[in-house]
N, C-alpha and C positions, 0 to 999 in steps of 0.2 A: 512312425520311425520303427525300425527292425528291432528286434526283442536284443540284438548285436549290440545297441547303440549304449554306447560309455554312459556310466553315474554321470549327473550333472560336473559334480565336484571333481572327476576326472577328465573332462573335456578341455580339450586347447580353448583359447579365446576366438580363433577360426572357427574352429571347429563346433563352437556355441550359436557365431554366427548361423551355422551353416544348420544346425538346429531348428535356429527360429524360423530359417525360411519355409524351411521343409514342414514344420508344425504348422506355417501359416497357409500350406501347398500342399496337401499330402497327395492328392493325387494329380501331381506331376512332378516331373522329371528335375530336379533342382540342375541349370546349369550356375555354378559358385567358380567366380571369376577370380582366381589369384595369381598375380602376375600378368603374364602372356598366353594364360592358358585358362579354359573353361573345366571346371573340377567333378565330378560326380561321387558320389559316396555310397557306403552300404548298399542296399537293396538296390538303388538306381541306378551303381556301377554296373553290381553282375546283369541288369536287363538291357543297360545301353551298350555296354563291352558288347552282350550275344547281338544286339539290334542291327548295330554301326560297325561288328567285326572289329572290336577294338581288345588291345592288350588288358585283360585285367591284372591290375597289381593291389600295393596296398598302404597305408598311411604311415602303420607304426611294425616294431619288428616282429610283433606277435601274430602279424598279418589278419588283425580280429577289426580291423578296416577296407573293407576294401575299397577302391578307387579306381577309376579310369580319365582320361582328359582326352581337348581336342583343343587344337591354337586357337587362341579367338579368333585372329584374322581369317579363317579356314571353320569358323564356324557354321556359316550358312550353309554350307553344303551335310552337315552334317544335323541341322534341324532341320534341315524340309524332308530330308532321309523319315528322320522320328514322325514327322506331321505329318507324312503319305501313309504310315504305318495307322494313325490316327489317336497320337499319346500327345498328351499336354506338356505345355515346359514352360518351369519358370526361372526368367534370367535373372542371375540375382548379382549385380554390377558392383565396382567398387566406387563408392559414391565419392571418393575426391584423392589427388592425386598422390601418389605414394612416398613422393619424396616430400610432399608438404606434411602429410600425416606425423603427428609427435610418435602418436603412438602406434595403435593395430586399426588399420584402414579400416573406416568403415561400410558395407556391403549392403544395402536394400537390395530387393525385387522390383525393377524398375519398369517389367511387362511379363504376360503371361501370354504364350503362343500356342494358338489353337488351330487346328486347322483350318475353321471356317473364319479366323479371325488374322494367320498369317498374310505377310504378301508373298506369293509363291512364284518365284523367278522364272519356274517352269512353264508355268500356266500358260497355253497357247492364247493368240489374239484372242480369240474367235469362243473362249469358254469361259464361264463367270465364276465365282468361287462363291456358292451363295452359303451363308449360315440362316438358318430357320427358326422361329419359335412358334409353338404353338400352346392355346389357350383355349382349354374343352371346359364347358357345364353343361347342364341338362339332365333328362334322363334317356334311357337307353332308346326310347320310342319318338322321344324329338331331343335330339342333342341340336348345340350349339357351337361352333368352333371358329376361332380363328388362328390365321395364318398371319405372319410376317416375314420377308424375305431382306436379306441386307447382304449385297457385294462389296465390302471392304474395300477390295483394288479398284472400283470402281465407281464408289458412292452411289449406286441405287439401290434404293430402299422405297419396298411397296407393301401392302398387306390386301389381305381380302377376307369374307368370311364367309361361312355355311351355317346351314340352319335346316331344322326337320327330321325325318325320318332316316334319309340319308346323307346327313352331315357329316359323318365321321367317314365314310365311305368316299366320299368326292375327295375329302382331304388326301386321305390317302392317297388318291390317284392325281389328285395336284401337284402332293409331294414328290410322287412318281416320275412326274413329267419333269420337273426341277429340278431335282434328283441332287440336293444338297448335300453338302461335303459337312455339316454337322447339325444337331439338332438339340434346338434348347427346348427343355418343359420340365412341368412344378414335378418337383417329390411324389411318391405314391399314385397313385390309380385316375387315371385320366380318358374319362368315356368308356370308364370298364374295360381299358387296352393297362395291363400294367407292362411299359417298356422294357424295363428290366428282366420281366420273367421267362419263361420258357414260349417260344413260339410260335403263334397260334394263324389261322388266315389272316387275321385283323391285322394283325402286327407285324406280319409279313415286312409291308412295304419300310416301316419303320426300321424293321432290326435289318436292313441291309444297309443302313445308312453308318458310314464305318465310328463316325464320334457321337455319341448320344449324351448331354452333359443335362442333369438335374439340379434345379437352383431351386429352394426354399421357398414355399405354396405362396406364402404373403410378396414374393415378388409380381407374381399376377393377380395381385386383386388390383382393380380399376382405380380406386384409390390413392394406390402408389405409383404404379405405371401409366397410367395417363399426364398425370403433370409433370412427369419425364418429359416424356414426348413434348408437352405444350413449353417444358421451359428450351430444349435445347433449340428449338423450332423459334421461339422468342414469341410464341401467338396466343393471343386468349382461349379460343377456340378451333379444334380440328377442322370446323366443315367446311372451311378454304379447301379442305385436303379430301374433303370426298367422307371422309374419316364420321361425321354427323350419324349420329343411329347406330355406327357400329363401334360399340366398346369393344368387342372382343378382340376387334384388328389391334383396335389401337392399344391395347391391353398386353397383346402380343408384340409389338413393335415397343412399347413402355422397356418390356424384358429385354427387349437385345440391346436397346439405349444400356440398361440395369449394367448388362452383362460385359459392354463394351468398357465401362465405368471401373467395375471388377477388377478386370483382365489389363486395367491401362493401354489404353490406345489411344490416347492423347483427346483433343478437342474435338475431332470429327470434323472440323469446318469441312472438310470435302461434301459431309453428309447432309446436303441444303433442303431437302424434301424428302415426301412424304406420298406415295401415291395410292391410292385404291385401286382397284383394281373389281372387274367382275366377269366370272370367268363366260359369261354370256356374251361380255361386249366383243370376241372374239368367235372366228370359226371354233370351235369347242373340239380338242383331239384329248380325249384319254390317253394314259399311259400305254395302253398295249396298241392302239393306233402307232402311236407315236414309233413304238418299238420295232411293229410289223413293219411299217412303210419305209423303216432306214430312213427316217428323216436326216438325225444329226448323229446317230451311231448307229456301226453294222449291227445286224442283227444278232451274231454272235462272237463273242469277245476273238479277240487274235486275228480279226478278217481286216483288212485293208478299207481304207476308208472313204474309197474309190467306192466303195459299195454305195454311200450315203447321197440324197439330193442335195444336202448342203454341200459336200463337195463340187460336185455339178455344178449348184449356183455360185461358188463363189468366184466371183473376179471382181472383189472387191479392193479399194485399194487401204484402206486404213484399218487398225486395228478396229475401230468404232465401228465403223459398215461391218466388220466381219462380223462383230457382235449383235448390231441390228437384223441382217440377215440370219442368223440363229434364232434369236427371239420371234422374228416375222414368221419362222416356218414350225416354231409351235404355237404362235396368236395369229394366225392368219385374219385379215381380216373381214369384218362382217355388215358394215356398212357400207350401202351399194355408195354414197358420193367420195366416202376416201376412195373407195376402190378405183372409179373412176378417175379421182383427181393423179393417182398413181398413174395410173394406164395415160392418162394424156400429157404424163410428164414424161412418161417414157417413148409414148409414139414418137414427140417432138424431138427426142435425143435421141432417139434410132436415125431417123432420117437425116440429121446433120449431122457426118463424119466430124468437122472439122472443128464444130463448136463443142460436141461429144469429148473428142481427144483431148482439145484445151482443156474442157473442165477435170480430164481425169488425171493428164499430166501435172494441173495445180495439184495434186494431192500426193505426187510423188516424196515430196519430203515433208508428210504429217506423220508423227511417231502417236505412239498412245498419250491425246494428253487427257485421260480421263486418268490413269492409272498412274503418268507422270503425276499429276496432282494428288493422287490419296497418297504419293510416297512424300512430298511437301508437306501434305498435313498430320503424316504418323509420323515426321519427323526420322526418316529415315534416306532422305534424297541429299544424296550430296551434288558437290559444285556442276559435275559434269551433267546428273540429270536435270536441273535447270536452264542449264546451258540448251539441253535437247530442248525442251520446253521451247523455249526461245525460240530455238532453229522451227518449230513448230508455228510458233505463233507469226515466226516470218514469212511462211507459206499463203497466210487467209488473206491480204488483201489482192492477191493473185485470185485463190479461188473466189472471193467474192464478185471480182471483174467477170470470172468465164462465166461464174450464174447468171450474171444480168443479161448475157447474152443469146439467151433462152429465152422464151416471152408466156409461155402458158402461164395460169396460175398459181400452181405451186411452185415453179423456181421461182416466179418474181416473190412469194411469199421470203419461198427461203433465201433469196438473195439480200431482200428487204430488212431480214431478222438475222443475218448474220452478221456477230460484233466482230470485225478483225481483229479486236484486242493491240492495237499497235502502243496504246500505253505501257501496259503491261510487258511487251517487248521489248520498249524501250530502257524500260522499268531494269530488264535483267542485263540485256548487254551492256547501260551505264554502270552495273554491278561488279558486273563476273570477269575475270579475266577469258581473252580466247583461245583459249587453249586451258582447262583450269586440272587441276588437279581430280583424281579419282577421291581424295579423301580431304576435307578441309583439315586436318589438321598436319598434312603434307605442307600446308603452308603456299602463298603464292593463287589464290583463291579469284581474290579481290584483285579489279582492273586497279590500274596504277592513277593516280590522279584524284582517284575517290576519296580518300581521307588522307591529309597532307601529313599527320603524325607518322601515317603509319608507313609512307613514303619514307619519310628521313631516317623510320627503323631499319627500313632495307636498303637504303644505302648506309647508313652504318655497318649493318650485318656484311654487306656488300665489301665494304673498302674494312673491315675486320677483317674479314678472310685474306684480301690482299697484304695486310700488315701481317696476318701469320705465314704466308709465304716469305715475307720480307725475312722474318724474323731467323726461321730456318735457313735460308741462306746465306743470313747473317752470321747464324751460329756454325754453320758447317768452316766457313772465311775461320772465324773467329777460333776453333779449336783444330781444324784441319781432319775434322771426323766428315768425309767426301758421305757417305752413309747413313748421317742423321737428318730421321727424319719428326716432323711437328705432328703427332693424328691426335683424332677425336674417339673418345666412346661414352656410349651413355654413364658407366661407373665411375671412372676417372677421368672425364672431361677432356680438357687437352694435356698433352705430356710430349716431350721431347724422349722419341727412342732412342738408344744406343746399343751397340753389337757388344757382345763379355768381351770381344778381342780389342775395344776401340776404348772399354771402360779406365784403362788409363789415364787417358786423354781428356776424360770428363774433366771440366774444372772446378773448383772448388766452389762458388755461389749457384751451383745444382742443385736440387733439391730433391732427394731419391724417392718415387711414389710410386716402385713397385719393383717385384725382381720379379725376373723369368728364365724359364731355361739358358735361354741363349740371347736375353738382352738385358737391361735394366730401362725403367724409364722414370724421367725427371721433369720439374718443374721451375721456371725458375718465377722473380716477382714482375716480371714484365709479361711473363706468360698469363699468369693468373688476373693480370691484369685487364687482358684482353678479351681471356675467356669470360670474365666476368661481365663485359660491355656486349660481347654476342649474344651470350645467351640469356641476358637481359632484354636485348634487342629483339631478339628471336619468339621469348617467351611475349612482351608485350604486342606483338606484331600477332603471336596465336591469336590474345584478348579481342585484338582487334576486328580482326578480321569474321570472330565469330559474334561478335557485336551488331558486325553492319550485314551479317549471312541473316543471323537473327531477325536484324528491323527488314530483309527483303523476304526474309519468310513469312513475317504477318502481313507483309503489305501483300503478297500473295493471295494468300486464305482472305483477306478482305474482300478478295477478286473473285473466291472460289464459284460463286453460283455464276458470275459470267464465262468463267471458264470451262464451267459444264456445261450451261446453255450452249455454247458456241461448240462442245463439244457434240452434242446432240443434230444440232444441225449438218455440219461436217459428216455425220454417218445417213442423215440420210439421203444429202445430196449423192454421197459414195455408193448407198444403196439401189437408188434410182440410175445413175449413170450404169452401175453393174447390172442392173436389169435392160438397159437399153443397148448395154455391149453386147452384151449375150444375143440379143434380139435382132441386130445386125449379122453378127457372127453366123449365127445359125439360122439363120431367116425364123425365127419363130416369127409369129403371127400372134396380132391383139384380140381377147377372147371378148367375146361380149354377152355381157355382165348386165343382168335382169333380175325383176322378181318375179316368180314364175315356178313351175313346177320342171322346168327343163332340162335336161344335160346333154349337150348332144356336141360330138364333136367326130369332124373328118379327118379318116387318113390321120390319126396320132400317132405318134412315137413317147417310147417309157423314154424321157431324158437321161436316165442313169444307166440304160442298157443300152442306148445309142451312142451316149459318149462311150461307155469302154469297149463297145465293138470297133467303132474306130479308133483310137486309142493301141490296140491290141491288135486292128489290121483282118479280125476275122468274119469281115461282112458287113452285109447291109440291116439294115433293122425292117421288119417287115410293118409298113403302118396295117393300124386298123380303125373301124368307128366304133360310133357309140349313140345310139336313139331312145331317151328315155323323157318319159314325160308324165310326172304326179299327177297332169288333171286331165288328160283328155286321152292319152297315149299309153304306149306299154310301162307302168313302172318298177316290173320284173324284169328280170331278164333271167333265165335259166341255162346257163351252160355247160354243156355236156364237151366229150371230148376223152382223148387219153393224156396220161400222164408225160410231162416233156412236151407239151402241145403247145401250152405257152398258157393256161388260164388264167393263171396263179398272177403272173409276170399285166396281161388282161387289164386285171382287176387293179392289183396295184398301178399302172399307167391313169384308168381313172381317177383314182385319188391324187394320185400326184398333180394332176395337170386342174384339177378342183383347186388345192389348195395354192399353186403356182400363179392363178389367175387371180384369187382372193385376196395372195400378198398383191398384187398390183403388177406380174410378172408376165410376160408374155409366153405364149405356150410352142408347143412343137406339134406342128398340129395345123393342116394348109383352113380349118376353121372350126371355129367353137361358140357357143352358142351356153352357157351357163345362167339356171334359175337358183340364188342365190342359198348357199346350204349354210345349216346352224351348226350340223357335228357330222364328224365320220366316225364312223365303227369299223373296224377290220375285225376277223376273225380268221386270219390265216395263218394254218400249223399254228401248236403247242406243245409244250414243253411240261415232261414230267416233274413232278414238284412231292416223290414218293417220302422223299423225309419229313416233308409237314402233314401228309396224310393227304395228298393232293394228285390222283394220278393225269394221265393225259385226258380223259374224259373229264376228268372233274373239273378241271381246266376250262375244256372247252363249253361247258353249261352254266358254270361259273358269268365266265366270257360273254358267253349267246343270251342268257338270263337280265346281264346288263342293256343288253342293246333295246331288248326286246321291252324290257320299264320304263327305257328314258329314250327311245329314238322317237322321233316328230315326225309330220311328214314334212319338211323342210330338210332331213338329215339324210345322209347317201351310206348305206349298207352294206357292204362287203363281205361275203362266208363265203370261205371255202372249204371243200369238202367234209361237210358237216356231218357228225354221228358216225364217224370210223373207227373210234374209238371203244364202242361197246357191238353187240351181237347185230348181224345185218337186219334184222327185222326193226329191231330197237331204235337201230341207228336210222331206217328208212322212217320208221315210224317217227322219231322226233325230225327229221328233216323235212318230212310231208307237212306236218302240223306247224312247224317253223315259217315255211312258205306260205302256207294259208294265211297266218296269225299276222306275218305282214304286208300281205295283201290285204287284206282284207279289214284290219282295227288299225293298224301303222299310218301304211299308205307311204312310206320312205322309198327314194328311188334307193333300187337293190340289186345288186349284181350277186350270182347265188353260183357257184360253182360247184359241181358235183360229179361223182360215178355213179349215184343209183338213178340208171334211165328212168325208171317206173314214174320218177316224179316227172320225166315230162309230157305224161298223160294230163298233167294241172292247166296243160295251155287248153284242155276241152272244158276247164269248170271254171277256172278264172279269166276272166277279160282282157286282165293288164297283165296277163304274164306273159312272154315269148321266149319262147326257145331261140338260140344260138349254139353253136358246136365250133369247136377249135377244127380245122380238116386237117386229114392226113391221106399221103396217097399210096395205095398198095401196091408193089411191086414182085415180081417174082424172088425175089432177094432178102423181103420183107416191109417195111415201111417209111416214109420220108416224111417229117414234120413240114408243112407248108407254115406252119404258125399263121393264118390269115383264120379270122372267125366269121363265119355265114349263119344265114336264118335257120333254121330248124333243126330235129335234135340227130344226138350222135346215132350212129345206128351200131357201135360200139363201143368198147373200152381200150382192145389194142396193149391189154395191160401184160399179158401173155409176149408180144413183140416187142415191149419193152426190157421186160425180165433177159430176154433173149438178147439186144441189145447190150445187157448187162453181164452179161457173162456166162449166167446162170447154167450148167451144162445139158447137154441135148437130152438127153433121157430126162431128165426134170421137164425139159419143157414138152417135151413130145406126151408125158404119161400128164402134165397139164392141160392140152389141149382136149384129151379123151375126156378128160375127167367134166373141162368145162362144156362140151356136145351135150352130157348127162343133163347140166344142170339146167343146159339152154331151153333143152326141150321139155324138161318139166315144169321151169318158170314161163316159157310160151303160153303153156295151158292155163297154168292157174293168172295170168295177166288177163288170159284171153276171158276166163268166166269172170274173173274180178270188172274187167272193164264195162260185163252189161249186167253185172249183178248192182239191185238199185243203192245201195248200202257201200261206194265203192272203196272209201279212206277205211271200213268193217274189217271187206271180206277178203279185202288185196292180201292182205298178210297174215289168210291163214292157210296153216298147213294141210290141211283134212279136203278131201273134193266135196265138192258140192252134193254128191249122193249120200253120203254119210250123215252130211248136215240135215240133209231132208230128213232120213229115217229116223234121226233121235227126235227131232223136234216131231214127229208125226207119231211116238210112242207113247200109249198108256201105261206111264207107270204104276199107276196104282192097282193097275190089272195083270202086271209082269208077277207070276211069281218065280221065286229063288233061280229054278234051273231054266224057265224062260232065260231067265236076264244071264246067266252063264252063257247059253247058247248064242244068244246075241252078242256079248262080250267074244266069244271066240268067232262068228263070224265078220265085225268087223275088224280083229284082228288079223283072219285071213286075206278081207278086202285090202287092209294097207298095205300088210305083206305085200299082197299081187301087185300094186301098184307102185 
């Protein structure tokens, strides 16, 4: 509380309230509900006022309060504003109703909103809202970690864990790839990364995660947070869940149970399991993979989304498939028979238009019921999202009929294991009215028929209303006031108005209950009489109706693990058909999927730069191939070329179409031919990172350092122009030894994209490496990208015709052209002796000729005296000179 904050003994009875919460909260936002309005006070005013753009005022006239609000009804809009920012908020409600209250209503905290714990209305289908915890021991030389991940809106929850040397390192780039909207872990120093401090490479990844929340060390010891997990789960033992041998997952999933507990989020029933995970059982993409290839985000913030292969792949039709489809293209898979069983669900749905359509049309009117259901179990769903629910659950015995119409074996699996839930269906529409209200306590909820009390309170309520019609037109007859009229209001109930000019007229058995400008209003006992039977009526018809809302919301969550089953399947049937539209659509072709050292595929197309060409009308996309093979064939590939050639664009089309065939996806590409890969590494362009002490080279060794410790030869390699960063010698000299190192110990199929020709002198010392070059063709004009790549290396760079291209003006480039003749001809020479000197990765890269080198190494030093060695010192000074 602010140093502002009143003596106890001087604070309202609100305002004591509003004390506790805040002592009970101090780091978050107190919204304190009074009235029709959400309250803020001291310190939280002036930061939500500047947040939310709101009026600051103030409580008392000394203005040593200050205060801001926001209507309740108009509150959601105004905490997911706070929760995108990444502040905590605690709501703190008025616990029973104000006109029942003798005294000063009483106010708890009835939930704490976080942002990886809100449900965030904004959230598109197709993105998860995940909160994280993690759980580090060990020492610096073999840590120990584990992960826990939990979607809230969605009830999945999974964990995994790391171990060894580079434990804390994988985490990071797990979490990278996840990329969670908050992050739970213990107090103080964790794997010697401390969170909170100033930041370092280590914690990089961490401190970009906007909510970082710290809970008290003894919530993670195994002890406590294990039998979380096993009680909410209801199970004796984890290793149903994979969970067996790993504490630290579950140690870590214990904590967000902990935190969920904390923060009030009710019972979780949506949260029905538990899964493990390991990050092997998957094509394996690191963070910066993920980043470079625009998988699920462009590469740089503010760029259209057009850029990404998820966009590309999606033609899904449900919220669930759009989700499955994200998740498939960072877990690609790595089992050759899923893989297959994929590909032969999808060959089957490509070829049948008609049974295709049927199953996709079933799916036209499924809404999210994953996320419909976590808003039933946080108790936040009113009549009309159940009612969707419903409309959802009426769609599955439709799709169930079009899957059986399929015959391979994976539809009839998932035809076989999908529950159309029509209980449960029936369950809501016997419930709910059709047509129900946006808020149950609108009233009018509950279908009619469902409970006979609460029938005869609405025709009560019903034929009251009629009687106070009567009544007013009785009374207008009865005093000749044409003008009086009968209204209702929450303060004074009902009341007979009258105009000051008709106040004569009123008669004597009025009962006066209020003046106003320009009317008076009355009451008489027949009135009070009535109001008394409606709003009796009304108020038990509330009771009721939230009674039997009640008993269909637990009979719900009874259901919840069938309703996530069922919602599981539903995505991936949507998944599969969206792979088999696509495949129609654009004639892609089915890859085939081996074990093997292989990659080879005809005439491809980059699916992301062939959809927006057309798209945009600016042409054709040029195919190309690809022939590489880990055991018997080339598993280099070295390609030269100029800038704008299309390398870059190349390398990435391989990956894509790698991991397109992995999810079980047909490719673009008239054939493919895939030996089964474990990870991809990209290393294309980087970004400087000069505030953490990180420039673009450090980046990129960083980067290449990785690949080069953990790539197999099962994994597919990607650099592009490597070592540009630091001085050309440096940079040639680590790109020489880079190609060698995975040639030669790796053995990973590797596409290697570069300007420094020199290295494609390596196709004479290594076996498996072959040259390719992007072509371009020269014209009197200047040059024309053909974008098609061929066998053997560039015989330039072309980088001068691009500059040109670019604007660059003519005297720059003309005194460039001079300058490059100079260098052409001096590196000629020294290639030319490098190439038959025996020593050639030595002598390639030095600057001195071969004569000089002779004469030192052929000198008696110990026979030079002083002005000897002067003399010689100045004639080889004059020899470099001349040269």
């Amino acid at each position: 509380m602010s140093k502002e904050t009143a003596n106890e003994t001087t604070l309202t009875p609100a305002m004591r309230q509003y004390r506790a919460a805040k002592d009970a909260h101090p780091d978050a936002l107190v919204f304190f509900r009074m009235g029709d309005f959400y309250e803020l006070f001291y310190e939280d005013a002036v930061l939500a006022s500047k947040e939310l753009q709101l009026a600051l005022t103030a409580r008392d006239k000394a203005k040593s309060v200050p205060m801001c609000g926001v209507p309740y009804h108009a509150a959601e809009t105004y905490l997911q504003r706070l929760l995108r920012k990444g502040y905590r908020v605690a709501i703190c409600e008025q616990m029973e109703d104000p006109k029942l209250a003798k005294t000063l209503v009483h106010r708890g905290v009835t939930r704490v909103l976080t942002p990886g714990t809100a449900l965030d209305p904004s959230l598109s289908a197709e993105q998860s809202n995940y909160l994280a915890s993690i759980c580090v021991t060990g020492s610096a030389t073999h840590q120990h970690c584990g992960l826990a991940l939990l979607d809230l809106s969605t009830g999945e929850f999974r964990a995994t864990e790391f171990s060894g040397e580079h434990a804390w390192t994988m985490l990071l780039d797990e979490i990278g790839r996840v990329r969670p909207v908050e992050l739970l872990y213990g107090k103080g120093l964790l794997g010697g990364v401390d969170l909170v401090g100033e930041e370092s490479d280590e914690s990089t990844m961490l401190n970009s995660i906007r909510t970082k929340t710290s809970v008290d060390e003894w919530v993670f010891t195994t002890n406590y947070a294990v039998p979380l997990v096993q009680h909410h789960f209801r199970v004796h033992s984890l290793d149903g869940m994979g969970l067996g041998g790993h504490e630290l997952a579950a140690t870590a999933a214990g904590a967000l149970l902990h935190y969920m507990r904390e923060t009030k989020q009710g019972g979780l029933e949506h949260v029905d399991g538990l899964r493990f995970y390991e990050r092997s059982s998957c094509l394996e993409l690191d963070a910066v993979s993920v980043r470079n290839l625009e998988l699920v985000e462009p590469l740089f913030s503010g760029e259209s989304v057009q850029t990404t292969l998820f966009y590309t792949l999606d033609a899904c039709s449900t919220p669930m498939g759009k989700r499955l489809l994200r998740a498939s293209l960072l877990r690609p898979a790595s089992e050759l028979a899923e893989i297959e069983a994929r590909l032969e669900a999808v060959a089957e749905a490509a070829t049948n238009l008609r049974h295709r359509e049927e199953l996709r049309r079933a799916m036209d009117g499924i809404l999210d019921m994953e996320r419909l259901l976590s808003r039933v179990a946080l108790d936040s769903a009113g009549p009309r999202e159940v009612m969707a629910l419903a409309g959802t659950l009426k769609c599955l015995p439709d799709l169930a009929q079009a899957t059986k119409q399929l015959q391979v074996t994976r539809w009839r699996d998932l035809a076989a294991s999908l529950d159309p839930l029509q209980d449960i269906h029936e369950m809501i529409v016997g419930a709910i009215a059709e047509e129900p209200p946006a808020s149950l306590s609108d009233g009018g909820a509950i279908r009619p028929g469902v409970d006979a009390e609460l029938d005869e309170l609405r025709e009560l309520s019903r034929s009251g209303r009629q009687a106070l019609a009567a009544i007013e037109e009785r009374e207008r007859q009865r005093t000749g006031i044409t003008s009086l009229k009968v209204r209702f209001n929450n303060v004074f109930g009902y009341y007979i108005e009258v105009t000051k000019s008709n106040a004569k007229a009123v008669p004597a058995d009025y009962e006066r209950k209020q003046t106003l400008v320009n009317a008076e209003r009355f009451t008489t006992p027949e009135l009070k009489e009535y109001e008394t039977k409606i709003l009796t009526a009304q108020e038990r018809s509330g009771e009721i109706e939230r009674r039997i809302f009640a008993e269909l919301r637990r009979q719900l969550l009874a259901s919840a693990a069938r309703v996530r089953e069922t919602a599981r399947r539903v995505a991936e049937i949507d998944l599969l058909s969206c792979f088999a539209h696509l495949a129609a659509l654009r004639g892609w072709t089915r890859p085939a999927v081996e074990v093997s050292g292989v990659l080879e595929f005809v005439n491809a197309r980059h699916p992301v730069v062939e959809r927006r060409m057309e798209e945009s009308g600016s042409g054709r996309f040029i195919p190309n191939s690809v022939h590489l093979d880990a055991d018997s064939g080339p598993s280099v590939l070295l390609i030269t070329g100029p800038n704008m050639g299309g390398k870059s664009t190349y390398l990435r089309q391989t990956a894509l179409l790698v991991i397109m065939a992995q999810m079980g996806c047909f490719v673009p590409a008239e054939q493919m031919r895939l030996g089964l890969v474990d990870r991809i590494y990209t290393r294309i362009g980087a970004s400087d990172n000069v505030a953490r002490g990180r420039s673009t080279f450090m980046v990129e060794m960083t980067e290449t350092a990785a690949i080069l410790n953990t790539a197999t030869a099962r994994s597919l390699v990607l650099l592009d122009e490597m070592g540009r960063g630091t001085a050309t010698y440096d940079g040639l000299s680590l790109a020489w030894a880079t190609v060698e190192y995975l040639h030669n110990h790796v053995g990973a199929r590797t596409l290697f994209a570069t300007h420094y020709h020199e290295l494609t002198l390596l196709s004479e010392k290594l076996d498996h490496l072959k040259n390719l070059r992007v072509t371009v063709k020269e014209t009197a004009g200047g040059i024309v990208f053909l974008h098609t790549v061929e066998s053997g290396p560039a015989s330039k760079s072309y980088g001068i015709e691009v500059a040109r291209l670019a604007g660059l003006p003519s005297g720059v480039i003309s005194r460039a052209r001079e300058v490059l003749k100079l260098h052409e001809r001096a590196e000629s020479q020294q290639v030319r002796e490098a190439a038959s000197a025996p020593q050639l990765q030595m002598t390639m890269f030095t600057p001195l000729s071969q004569t000089i080198v002779d004469r030192l190494s052929e000198l008696d030093v110990d026979g030079l005296t002083p002005r000897d060695a002067l003399n010689l010192l100045a004639d080889l000074q004059k020899e470099i000179k001349g040269a």
